[in-house]
N, C-alpha and C positions, 0 to 999 in steps of 0.2 A: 641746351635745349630751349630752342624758342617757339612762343606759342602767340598765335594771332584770331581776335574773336573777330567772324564778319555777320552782323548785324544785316537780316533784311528783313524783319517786323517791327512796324512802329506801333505800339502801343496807343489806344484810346485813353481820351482822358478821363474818362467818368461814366460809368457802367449803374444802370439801373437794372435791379435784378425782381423780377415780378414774380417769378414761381417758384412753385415750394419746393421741387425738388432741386435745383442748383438753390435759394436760402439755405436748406438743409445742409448743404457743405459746408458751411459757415459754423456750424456747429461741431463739425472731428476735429479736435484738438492736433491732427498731427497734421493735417491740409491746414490750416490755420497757421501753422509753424513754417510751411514750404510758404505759404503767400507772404507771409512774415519776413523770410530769406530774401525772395525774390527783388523786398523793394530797394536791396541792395544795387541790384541791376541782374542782369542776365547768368544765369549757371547754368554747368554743368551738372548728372548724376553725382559723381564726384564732390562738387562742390559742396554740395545738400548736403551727402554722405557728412565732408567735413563739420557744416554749420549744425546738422544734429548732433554729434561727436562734440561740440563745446558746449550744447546745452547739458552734456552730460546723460545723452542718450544713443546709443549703436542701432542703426539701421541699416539695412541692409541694400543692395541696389537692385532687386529687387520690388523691394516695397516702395522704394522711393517711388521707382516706376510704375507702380501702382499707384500712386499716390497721385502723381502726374498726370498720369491715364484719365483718372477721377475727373481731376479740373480741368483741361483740356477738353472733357467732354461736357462738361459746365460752363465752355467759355469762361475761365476765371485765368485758365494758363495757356501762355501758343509756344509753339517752336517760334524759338527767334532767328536761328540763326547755326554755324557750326562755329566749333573753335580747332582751327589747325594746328599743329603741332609739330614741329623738325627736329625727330628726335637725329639724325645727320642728315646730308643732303639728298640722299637716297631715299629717305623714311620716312613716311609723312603717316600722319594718322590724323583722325577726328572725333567728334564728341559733338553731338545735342547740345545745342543750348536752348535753355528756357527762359520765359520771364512773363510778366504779368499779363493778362491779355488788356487790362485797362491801369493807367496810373491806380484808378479809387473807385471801390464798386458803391454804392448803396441800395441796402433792402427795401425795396418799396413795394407793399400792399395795397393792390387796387382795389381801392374804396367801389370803386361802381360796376359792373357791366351790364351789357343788353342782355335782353331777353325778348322772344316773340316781338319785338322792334319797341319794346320799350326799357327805361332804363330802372335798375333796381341797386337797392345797396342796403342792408340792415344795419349798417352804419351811418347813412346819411339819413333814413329812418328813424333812428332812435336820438339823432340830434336835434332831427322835426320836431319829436315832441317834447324834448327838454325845453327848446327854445319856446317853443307851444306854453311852455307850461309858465317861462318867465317873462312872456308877453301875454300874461291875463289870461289865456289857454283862448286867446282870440283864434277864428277858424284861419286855415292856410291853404293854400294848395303844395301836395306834398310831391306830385309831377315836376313842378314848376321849382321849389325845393332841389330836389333832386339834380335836377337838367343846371342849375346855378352851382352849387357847388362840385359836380363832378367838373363842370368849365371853369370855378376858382384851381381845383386841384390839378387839372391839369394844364393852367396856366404858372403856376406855382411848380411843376416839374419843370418847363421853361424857363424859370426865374432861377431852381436850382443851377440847372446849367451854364447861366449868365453869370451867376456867381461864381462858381466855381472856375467857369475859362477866363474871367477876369483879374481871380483873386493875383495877387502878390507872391513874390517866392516866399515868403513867413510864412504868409495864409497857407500854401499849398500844400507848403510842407506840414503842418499844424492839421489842414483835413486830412493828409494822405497818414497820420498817424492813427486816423479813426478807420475804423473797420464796421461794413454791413449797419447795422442799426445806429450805431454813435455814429458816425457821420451823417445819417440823414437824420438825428434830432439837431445836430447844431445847423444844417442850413436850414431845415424844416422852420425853424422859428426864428431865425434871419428873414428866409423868403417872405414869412407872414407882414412882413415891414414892407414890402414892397406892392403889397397887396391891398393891405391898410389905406398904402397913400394912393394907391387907384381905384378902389371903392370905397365909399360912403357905406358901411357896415349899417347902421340904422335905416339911410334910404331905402336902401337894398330888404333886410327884411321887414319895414313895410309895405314892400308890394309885394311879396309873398304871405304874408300874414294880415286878415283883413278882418275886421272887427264881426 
């Protein structure tokens, strides 16, 4: 009996994920285990089957499919592909195959959005006035605040991706072990190096903070 996998989905490299409900996947320990499988490369139902079967848990094919359903509609998982199958020259079957929908997701929370055309963040807020408070509690504008680092951070999601399509096969392999939140703290403060050496951090807040 020979069996032949034809691959026609190419995987993305690096998935940022902004909203709560696909983060929240990240958190079922049994969808966690199928993205877990997956970075073997592409499966079948079957295959799953087996790979929970060695962690020493029986599932069903069924649930798997359920499982799949889940992330698929999360964009976390795609159809890749079939795997054919002879079982003699007459008998052909097939099977679904699945796989990541990107090599490496990361969780990211947007610090800022609009509102009635201007921008807000109770995060970029409350760093206003810490900084406020370690520059003499000199006055600032907290617009002008605002509008600079929502354009540091979202040049820093740019930087993550530079890094990442660049990294090394070490490196890649080494992110693609991190999952959701642990991978974006290791580039998260990587990218802040690159940031560093294109802004002058002191120049910068004093023209936002003025005596």
């Amino acid at each position: 009996m020979a069996s032949q996998d034809v691959i026609t989905y190419k995987p993305q490299k690096l998935v940022f994920i902004k909203d709560d409900k696909r983060a929240k996947l990240f958190e079922d320990e049994n969808l966690n285990l199928v993205m877990k499988f997956l970075r073997q490369g592409p499966m079948t139902i079957s295959d799953l089957m087996t790979a929970f079967k060695k962690t020493g848990e029986e599932k069903s094919d069924k649930s798997i499919y359920r499982y799949l359903h889940k992330l698929i509609q999360g964009k976390l998982v795609a159809k890749a592909g079939k795997r054919i199958t002879a079982h003699d020259e007459s008998d052909l079957s097939s099977e679904t195959l699945y796989m990541r929908f990107a090599n490496a997701f990361i969780l990211k929370i947007a610090l800022c959005k609009e509102e009635e055309g201007e921008l807000t963040s109770p995060i970029f807020d409350a760093m206003f006035y810490i900084l406020k408070q370690l520059r003499g509690n000199k006055k600032g504008d907290i617009k002008a605040f605002r509008k600079f680092f929502d354009k540091i951070d979202n040049e820093r999601d740019e930087y993550i991706f530079e890094l990442f399509e660049k990294a090394d096969k070490e490196t890649s392999k080494k992110l693609e072990e991190l999952e959701g939140k642990n991978i974006l703290f290791a580039l998260d403060y990587a990218s802040w190096y690159g940031i560093l050496l294109k802004y002058n951090m002191k120049e910068e807040l004093e023209k936002l903070y003025s005596k």
